[in-house]
Backbone as a chain_set.jsonl record, in Angstrom:
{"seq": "XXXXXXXXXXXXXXXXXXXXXXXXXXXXXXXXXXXXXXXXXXXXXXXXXXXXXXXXXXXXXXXXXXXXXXXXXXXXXXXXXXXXXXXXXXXXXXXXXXXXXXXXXXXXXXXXXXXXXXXXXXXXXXXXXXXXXXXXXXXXXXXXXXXXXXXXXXXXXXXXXXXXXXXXXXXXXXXXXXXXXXXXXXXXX", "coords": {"N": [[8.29, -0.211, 26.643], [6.906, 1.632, 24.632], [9.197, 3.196, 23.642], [10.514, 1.04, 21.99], [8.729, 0.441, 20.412], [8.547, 2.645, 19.027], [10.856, 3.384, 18.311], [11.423, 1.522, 16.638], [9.257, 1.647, 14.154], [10.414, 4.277, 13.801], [13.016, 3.459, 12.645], [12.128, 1.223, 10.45], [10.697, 3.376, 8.741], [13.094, 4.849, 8.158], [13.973, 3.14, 6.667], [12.71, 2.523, 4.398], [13.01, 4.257, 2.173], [15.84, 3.907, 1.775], [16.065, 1.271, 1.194], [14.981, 1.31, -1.215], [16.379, 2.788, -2.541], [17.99, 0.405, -2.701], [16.817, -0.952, -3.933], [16.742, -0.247, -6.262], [18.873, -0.056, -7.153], [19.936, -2.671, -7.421], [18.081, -3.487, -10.195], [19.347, -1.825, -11.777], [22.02, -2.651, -11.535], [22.241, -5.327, -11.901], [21.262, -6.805, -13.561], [20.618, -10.258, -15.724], [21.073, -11.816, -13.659], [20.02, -14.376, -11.434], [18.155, -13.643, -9.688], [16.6, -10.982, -11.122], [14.454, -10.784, -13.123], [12.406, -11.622, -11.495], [12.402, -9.616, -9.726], [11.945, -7.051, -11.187], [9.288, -7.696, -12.272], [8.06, -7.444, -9.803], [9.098, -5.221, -9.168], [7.336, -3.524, -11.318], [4.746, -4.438, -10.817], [4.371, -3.119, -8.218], [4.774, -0.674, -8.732], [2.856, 0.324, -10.8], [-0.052, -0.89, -9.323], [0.679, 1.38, -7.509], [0.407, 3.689, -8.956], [-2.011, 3.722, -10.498], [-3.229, 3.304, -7.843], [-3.054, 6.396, -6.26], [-2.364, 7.897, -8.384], [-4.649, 7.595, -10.216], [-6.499, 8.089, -8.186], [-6.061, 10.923, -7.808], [-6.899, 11.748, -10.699], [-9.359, 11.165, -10.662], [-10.08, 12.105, -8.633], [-10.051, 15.139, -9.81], [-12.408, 14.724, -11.452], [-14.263, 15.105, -9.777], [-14.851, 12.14, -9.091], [-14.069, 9.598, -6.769], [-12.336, 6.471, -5.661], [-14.122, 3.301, -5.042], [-14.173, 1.45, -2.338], [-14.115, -1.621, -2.76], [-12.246, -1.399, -5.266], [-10.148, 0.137, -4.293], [-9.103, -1.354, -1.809], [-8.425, -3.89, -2.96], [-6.225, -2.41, -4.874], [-4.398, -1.646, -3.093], [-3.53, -4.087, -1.61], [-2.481, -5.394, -3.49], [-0.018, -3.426, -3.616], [0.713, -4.087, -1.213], [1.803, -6.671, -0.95], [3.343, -6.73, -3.789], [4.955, -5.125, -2.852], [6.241, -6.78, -0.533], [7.175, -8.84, -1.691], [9.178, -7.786, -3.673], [11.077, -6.233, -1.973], [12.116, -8.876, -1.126], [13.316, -9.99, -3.096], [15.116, -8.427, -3.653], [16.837, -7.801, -1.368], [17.79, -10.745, -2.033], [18.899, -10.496, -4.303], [20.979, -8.551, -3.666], [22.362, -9.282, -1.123], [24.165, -11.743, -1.953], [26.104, -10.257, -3.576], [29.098, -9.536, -4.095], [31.353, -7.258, -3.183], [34.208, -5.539, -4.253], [35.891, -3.608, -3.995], [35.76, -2.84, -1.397], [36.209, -3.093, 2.269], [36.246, -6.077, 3.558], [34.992, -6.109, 6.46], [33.606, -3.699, 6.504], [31.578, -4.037, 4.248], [30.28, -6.413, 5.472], [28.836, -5.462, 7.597], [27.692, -3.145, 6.453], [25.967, -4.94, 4.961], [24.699, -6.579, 6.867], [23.359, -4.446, 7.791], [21.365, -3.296, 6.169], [19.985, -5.438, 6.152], [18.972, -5.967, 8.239], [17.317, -3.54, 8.33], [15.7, -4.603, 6.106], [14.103, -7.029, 7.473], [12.672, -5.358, 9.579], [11.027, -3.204, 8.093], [9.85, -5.65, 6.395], [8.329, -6.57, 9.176], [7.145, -4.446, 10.094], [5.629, -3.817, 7.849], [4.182, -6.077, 7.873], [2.536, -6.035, 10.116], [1.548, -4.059, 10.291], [0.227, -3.076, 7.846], [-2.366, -5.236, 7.003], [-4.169, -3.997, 9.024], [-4.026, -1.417, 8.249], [-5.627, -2.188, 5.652], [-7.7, -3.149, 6.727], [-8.821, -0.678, 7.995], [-8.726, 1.31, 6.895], [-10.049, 0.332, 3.816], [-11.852, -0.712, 4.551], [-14.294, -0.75, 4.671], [-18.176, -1.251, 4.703], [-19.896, -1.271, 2.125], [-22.986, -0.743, -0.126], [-24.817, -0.837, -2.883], [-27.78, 1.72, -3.317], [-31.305, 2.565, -3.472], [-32.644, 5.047, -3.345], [-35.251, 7.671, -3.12], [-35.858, 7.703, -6.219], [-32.877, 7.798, -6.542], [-30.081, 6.546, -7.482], [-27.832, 5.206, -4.833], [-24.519, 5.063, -3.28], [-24.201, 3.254, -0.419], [-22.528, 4.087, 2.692], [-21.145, 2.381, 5.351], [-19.333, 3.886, 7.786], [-18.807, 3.977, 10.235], [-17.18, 3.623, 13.19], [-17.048, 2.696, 16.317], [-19.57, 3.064, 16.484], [-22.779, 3.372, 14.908], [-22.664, 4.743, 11.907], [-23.496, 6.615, 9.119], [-22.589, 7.146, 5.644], [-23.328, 8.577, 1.969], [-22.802, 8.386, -1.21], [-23.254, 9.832, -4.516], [-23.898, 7.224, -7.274], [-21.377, 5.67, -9.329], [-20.685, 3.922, -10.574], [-19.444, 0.418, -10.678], [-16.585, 0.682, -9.938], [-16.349, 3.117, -8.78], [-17.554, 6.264, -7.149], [-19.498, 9.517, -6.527], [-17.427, 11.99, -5.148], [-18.068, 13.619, -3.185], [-19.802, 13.697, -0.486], [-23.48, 12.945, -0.367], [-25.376, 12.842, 1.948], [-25.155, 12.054, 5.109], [-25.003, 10.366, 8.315], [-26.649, 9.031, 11.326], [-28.062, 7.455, 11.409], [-29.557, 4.831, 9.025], [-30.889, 5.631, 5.813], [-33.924, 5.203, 4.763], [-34.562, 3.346, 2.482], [-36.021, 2.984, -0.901]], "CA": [[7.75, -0.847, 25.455], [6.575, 2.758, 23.786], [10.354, 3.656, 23.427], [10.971, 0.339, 21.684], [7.562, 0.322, 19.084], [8.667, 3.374, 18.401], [12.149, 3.141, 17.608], [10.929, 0.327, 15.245], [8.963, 2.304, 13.682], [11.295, 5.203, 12.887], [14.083, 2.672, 11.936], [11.17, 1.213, 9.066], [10.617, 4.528, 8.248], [14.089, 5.134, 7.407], [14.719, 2.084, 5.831], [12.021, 2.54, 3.699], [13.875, 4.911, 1.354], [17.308, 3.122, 1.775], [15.971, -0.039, 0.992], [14.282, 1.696, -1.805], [17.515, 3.101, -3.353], [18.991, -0.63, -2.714], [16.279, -2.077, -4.934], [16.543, 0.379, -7.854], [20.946, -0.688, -7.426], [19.861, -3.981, -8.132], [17.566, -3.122, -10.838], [20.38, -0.958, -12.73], [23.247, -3.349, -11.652], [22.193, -6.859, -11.537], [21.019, -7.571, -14.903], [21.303, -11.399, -16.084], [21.453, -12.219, -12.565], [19.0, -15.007, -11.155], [16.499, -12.721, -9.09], [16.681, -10.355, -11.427], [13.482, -11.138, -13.419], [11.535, -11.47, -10.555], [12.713, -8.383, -8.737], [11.421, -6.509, -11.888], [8.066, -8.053, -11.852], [7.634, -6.809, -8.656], [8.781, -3.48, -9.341], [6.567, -2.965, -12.29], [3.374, -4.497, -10.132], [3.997, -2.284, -7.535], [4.403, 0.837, -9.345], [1.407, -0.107, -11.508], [-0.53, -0.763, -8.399], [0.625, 2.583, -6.746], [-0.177, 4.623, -9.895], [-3.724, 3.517, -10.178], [-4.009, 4.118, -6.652], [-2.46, 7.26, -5.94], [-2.413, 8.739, -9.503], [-6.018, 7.419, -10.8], [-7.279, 8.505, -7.31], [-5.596, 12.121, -8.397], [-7.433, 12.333, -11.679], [-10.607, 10.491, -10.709], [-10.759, 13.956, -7.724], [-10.823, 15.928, -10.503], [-13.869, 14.844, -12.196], [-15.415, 14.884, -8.775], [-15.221, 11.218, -8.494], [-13.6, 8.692, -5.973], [-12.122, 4.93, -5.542], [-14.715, 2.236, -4.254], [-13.506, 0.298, -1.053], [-13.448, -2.802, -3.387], [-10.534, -1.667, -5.783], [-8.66, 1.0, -3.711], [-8.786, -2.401, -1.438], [-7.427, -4.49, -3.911], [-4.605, -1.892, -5.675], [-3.68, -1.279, -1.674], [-2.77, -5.147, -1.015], [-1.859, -5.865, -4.816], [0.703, -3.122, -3.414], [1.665, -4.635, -0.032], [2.299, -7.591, -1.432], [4.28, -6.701, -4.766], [6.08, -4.404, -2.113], [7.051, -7.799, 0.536], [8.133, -9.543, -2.971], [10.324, -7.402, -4.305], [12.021, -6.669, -0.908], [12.725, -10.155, -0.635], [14.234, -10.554, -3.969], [16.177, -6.888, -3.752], [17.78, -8.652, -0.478], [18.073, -11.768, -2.647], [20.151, -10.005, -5.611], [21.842, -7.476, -3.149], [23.169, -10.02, -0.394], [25.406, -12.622, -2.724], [27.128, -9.794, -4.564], [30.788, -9.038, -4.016], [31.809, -5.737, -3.341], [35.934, -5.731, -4.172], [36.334, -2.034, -3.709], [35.179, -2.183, -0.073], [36.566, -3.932, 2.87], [35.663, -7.011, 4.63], [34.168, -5.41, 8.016], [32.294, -2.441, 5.64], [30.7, -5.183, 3.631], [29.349, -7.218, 5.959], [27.767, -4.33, 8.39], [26.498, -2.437, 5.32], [24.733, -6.185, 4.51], [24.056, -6.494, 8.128], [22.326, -3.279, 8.18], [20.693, -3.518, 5.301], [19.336, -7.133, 6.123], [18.028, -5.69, 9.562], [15.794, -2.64, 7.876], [14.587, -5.482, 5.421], [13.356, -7.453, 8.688], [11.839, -4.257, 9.969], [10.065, -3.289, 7.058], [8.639, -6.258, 6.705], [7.598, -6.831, 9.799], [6.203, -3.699, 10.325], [4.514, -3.749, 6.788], [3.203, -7.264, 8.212], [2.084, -5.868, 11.026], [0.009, -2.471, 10.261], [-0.447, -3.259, 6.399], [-3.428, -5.728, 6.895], [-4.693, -3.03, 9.642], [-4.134, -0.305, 7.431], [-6.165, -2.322, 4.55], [-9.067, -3.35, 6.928], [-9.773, 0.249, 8.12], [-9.036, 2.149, 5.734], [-10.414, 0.309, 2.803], [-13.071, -2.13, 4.73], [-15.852, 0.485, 5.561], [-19.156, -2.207, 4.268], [-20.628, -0.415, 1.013], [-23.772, -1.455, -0.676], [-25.7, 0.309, -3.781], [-28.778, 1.952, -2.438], [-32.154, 3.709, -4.639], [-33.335, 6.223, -2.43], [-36.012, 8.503, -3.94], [-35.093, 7.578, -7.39], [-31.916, 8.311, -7.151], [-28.722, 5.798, -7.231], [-26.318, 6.158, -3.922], [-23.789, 3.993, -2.412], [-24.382, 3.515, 1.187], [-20.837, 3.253, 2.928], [-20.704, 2.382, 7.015], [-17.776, 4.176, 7.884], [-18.914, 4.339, 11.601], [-15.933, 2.736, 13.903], [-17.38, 2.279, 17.369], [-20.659, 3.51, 16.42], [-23.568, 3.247, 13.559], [-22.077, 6.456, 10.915], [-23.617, 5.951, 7.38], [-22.743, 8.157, 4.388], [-23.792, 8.468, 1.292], [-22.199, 9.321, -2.026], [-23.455, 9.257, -5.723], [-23.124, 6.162, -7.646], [-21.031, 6.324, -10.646], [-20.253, 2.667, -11.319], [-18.894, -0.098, -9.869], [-15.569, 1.021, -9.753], [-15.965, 4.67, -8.794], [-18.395, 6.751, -6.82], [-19.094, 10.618, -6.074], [-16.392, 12.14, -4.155], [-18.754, 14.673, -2.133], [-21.389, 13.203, 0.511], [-24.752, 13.686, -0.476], [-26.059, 12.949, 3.229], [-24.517, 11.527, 6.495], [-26.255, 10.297, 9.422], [-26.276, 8.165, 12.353], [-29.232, 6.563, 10.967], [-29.519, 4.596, 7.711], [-32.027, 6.347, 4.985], [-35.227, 4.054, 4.349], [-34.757, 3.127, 0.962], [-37.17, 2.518, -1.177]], "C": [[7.424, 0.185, 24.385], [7.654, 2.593, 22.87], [10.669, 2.304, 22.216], [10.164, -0.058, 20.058], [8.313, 1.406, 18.09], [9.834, 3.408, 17.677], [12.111, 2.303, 16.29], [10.519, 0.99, 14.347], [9.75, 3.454, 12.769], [12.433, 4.516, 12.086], [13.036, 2.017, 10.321], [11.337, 2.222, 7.967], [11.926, 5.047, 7.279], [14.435, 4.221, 6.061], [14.074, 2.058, 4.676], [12.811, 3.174, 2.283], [15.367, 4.685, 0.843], [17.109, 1.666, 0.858], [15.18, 0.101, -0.774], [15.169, 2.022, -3.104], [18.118, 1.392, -3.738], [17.934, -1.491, -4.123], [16.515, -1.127, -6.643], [18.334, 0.097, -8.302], [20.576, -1.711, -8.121], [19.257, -4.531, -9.486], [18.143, -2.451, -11.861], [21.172, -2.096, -12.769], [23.275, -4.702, -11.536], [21.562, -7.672, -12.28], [21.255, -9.285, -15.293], [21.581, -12.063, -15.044], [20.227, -13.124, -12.199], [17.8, -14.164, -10.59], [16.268, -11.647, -9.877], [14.933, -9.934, -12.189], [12.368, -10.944, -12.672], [11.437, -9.947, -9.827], [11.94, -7.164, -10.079], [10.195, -6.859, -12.437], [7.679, -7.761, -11.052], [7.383, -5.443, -8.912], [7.505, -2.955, -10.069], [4.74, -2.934, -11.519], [3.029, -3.772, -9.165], [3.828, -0.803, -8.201], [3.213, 1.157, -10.129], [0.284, 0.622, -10.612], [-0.792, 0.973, -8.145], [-0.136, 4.027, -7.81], [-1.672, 4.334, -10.193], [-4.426, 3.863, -9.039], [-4.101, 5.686, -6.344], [-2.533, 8.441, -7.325], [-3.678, 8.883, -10.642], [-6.864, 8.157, -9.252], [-7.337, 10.54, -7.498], [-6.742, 12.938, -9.597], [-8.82, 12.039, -11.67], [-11.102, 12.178, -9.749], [-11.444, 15.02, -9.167], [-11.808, 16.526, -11.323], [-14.743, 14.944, -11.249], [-15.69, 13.253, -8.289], [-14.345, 10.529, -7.69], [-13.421, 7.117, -6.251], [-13.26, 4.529, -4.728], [-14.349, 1.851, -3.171], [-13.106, -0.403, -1.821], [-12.18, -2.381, -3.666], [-9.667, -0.714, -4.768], [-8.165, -0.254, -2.623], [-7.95, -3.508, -1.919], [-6.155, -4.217, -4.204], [-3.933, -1.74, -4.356], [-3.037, -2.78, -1.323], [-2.517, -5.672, -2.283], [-0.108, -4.91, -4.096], [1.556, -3.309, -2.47], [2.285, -5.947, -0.421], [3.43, -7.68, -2.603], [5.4, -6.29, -3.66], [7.538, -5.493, -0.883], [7.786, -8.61, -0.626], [9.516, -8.928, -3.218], [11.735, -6.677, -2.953], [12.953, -7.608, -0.555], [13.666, -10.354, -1.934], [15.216, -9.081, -4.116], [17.202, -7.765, -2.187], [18.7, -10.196, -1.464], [19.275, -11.394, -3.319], [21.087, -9.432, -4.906], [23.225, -8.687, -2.15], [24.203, -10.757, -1.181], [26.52, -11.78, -3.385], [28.321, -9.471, -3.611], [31.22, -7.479, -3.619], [33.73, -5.941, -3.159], [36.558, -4.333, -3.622], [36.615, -1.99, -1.718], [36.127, -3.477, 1.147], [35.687, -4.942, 3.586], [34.438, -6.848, 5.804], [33.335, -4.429, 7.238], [31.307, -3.622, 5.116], [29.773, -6.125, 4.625], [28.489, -5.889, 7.254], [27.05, -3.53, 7.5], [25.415, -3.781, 5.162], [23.754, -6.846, 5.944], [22.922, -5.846, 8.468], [21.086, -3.263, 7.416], [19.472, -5.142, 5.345], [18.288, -6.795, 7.547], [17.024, -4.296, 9.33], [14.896, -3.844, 6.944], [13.767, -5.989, 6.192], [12.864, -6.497, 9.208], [10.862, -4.489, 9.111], [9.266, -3.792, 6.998], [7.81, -6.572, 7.868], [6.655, -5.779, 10.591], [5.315, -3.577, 9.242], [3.407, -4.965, 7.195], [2.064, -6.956, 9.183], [0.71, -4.499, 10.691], [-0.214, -2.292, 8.928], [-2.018, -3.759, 5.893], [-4.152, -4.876, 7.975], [-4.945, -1.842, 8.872], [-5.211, -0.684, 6.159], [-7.341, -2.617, 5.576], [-9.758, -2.047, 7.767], [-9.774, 1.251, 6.893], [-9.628, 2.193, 4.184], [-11.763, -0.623, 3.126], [-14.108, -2.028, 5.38], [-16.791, -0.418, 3.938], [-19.951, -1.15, 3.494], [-21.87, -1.573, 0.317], [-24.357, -0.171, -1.663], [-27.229, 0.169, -3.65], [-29.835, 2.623, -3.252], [-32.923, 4.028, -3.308], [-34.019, 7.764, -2.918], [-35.589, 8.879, -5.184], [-33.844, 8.001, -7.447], [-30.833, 6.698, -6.24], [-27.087, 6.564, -6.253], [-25.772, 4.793, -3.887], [-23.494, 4.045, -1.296], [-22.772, 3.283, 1.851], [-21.257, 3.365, 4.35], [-19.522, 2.519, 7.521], [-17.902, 4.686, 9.329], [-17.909, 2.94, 12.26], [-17.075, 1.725, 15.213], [-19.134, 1.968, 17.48], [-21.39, 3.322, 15.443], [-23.211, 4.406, 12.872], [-22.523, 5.542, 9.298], [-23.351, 7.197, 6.565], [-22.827, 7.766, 3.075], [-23.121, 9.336, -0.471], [-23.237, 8.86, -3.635], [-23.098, 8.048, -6.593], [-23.065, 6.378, -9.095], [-20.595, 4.687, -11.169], [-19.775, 1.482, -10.37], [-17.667, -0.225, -9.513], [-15.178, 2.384, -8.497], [-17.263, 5.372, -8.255], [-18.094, 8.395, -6.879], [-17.913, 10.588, -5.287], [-17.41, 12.849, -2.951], [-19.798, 13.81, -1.228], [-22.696, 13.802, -0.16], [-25.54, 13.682, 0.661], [-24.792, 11.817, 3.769], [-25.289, 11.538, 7.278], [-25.676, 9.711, 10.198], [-27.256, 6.716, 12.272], [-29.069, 6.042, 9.409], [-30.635, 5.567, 6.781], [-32.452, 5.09, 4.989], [-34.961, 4.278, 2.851], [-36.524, 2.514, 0.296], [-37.154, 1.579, -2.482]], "O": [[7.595, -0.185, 23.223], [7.54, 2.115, 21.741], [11.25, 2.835, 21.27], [10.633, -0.558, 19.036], [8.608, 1.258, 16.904], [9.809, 3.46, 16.447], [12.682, 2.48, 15.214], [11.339, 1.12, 13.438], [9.761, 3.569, 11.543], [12.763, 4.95, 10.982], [13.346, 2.447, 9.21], [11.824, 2.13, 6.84], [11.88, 5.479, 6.127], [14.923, 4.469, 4.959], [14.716, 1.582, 3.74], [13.145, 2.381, 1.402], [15.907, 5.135, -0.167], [17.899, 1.182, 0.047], [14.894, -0.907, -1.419], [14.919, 1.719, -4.271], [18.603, 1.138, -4.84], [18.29, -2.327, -4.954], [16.409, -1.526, -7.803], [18.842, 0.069, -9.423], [20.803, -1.782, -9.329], [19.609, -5.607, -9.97], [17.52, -2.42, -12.922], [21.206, -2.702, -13.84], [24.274, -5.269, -11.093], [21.268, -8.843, -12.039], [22.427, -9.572, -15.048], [22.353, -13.006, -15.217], [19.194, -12.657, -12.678], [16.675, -14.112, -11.086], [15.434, -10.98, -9.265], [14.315, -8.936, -11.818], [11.438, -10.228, -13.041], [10.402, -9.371, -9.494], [11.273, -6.3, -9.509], [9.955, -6.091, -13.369], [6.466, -7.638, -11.222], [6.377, -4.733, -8.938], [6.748, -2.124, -9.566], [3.88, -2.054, -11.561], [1.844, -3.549, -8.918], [2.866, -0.041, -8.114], [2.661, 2.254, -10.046], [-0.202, 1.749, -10.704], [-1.788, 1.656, -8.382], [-0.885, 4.95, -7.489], [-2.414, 5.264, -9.877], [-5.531, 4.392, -8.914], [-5.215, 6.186, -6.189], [-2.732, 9.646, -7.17], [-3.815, 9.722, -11.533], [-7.913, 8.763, -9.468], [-8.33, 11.254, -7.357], [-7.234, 14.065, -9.556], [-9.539, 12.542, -12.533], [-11.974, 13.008, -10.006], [-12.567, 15.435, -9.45], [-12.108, 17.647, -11.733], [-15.94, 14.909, -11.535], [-16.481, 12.984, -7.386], [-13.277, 11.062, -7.992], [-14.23, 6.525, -6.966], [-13.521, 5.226, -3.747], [-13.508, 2.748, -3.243], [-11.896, -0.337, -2.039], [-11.186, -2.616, -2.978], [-8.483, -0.982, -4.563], [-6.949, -0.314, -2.446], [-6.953, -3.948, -1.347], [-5.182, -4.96, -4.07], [-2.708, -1.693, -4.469], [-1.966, -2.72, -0.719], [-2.22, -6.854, -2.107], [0.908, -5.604, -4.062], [2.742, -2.982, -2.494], [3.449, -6.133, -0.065], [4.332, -8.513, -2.507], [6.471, -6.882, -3.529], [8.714, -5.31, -0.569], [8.943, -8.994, -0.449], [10.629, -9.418, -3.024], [12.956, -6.691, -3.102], [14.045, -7.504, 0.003], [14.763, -10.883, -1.761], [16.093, -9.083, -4.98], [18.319, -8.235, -2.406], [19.898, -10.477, -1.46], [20.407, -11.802, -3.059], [22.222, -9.653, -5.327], [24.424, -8.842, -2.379], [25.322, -10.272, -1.018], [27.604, -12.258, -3.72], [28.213, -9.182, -2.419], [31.205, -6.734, -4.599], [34.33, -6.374, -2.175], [37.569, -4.184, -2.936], [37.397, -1.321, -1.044], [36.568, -4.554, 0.746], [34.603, -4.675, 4.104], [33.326, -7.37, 5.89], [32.137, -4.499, 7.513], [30.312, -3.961, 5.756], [28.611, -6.432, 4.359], [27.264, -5.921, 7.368], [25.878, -3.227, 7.723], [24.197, -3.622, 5.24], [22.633, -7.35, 6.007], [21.92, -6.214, 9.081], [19.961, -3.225, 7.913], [18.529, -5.557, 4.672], [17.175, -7.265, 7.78], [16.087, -4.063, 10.094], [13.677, -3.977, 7.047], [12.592, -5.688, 5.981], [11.909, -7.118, 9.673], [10.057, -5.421, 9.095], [8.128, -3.389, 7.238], [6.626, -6.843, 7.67], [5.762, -6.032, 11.399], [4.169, -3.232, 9.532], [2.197, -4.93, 6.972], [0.937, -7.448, 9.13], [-0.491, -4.299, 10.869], [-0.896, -1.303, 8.661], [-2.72, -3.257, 5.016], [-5.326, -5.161, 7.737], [-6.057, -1.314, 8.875], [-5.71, 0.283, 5.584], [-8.333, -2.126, 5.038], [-10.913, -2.13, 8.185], [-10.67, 1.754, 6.214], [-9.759, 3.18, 3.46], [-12.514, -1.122, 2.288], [-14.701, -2.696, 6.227], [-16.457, -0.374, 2.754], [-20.584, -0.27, 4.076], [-21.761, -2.798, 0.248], [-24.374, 1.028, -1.385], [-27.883, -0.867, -3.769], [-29.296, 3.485, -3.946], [-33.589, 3.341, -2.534], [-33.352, 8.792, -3.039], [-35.08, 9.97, -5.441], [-33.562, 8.651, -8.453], [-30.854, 6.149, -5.138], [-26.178, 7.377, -6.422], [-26.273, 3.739, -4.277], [-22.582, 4.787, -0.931], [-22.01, 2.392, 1.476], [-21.754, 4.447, 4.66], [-18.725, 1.603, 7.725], [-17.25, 5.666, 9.69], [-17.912, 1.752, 11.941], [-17.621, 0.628, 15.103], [-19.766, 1.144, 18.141], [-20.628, 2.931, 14.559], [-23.622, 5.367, 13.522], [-22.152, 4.529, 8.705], [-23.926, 8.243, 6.867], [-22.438, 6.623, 2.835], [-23.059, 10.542, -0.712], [-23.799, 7.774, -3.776], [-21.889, 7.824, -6.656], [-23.88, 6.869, -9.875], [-20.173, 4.542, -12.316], [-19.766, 1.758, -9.17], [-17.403, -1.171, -8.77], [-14.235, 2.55, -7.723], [-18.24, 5.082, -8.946], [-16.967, 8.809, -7.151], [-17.402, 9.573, -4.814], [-17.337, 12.414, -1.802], [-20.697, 13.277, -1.878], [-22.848, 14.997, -0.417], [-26.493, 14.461, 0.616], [-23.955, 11.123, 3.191], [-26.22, 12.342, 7.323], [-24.449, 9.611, 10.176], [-27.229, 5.585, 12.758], [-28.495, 6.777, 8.605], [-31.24, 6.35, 7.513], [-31.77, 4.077, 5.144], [-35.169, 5.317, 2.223], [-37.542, 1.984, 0.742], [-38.194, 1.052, -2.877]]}, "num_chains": 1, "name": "protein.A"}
């Protein structure tokens, strides 16, 4: 069963980048075409998404501050989701087309192949996407005044009680640095 997760896994993995090239084909070459519209609504929401996450998380470090749980929660399944969309309509646009150049037997195992990383993909994005969004973004934050000063408590203990504590900078955006960690909560006051 290892041998078989895993294989899954690396086949995803690959496809990820394949399937990646296949949507930016369809995106160049499939203009005026019914999914076309859609498939570029996607794109744009995911890249959006990913750049707020990934490229606001970038510039937010360098002031010293950090994403919330809430939105990096949000732009993280705004992004799994644009990402299962536009999959589906990059299969959509890709499958019906023609290829004249190519033969019979190439054509349908390239669309074969291509149709069986899409079913990966998703079903590994299905599978460890909503896992990936409820640990990594679904550690229980609250804003805390603890000897005059404004923190945001985060419980980022798994098995165990783990509280830390960062500056609060808004409701978007906190310190990046810990100002305390414990095992214990602080007594607020």
């Amino acid at each position: 069963m290892f041998g078989l997760s895993q294989m899954m896994f690396t086949l995803a993995a690959l496809g990820v980048p394949v399937l990646g090239v296949a949507g930016v084909y369809c995106l160049l070459y499939c203009k005026g075409e019914e999914h076309f519209r859609h498939l570029t609504c996607a794109a744009a929401v995911f890249l959006a998404a990913a750049g707020l996450l990934i490229g606001g998380g970038a510039v937010l470090g360098r002031f010293g501050l950090a994403w919330r749980g809430g939105p990096s929660a949000v732009l993280f399944g705004v992004m799994l989701v644009s990402g299962w969309i536009g999959l589906i309509f990059t299969m959509a646009c890709l499958l019906p087309r023609s290829w004249p150049m190519v033969s019979a037997a190439v054509r349908r195992t390239v669309k074969g192949a291509l149709l069986l990383l899409t079913a990966l993909v998703l079903l590994i994005a299905l599978w460890v996407g909503p896992m990936m969004l409820i640990f990594a973004c679904g550690d229980d934050e609250r804003v805390v005044e603890y000897r005059g000063q404004t923190l945001v408590e985060v419980s980022d203990g798994f098995m165990d009680s783990h509280w830390s504590y960062y500056v609060y900078r808004g409701p978007l955006v906190r310190g990046r640095e810990r100002v305390y960690e414990g095992y214990e909560p602080l007594v607020h006051s």
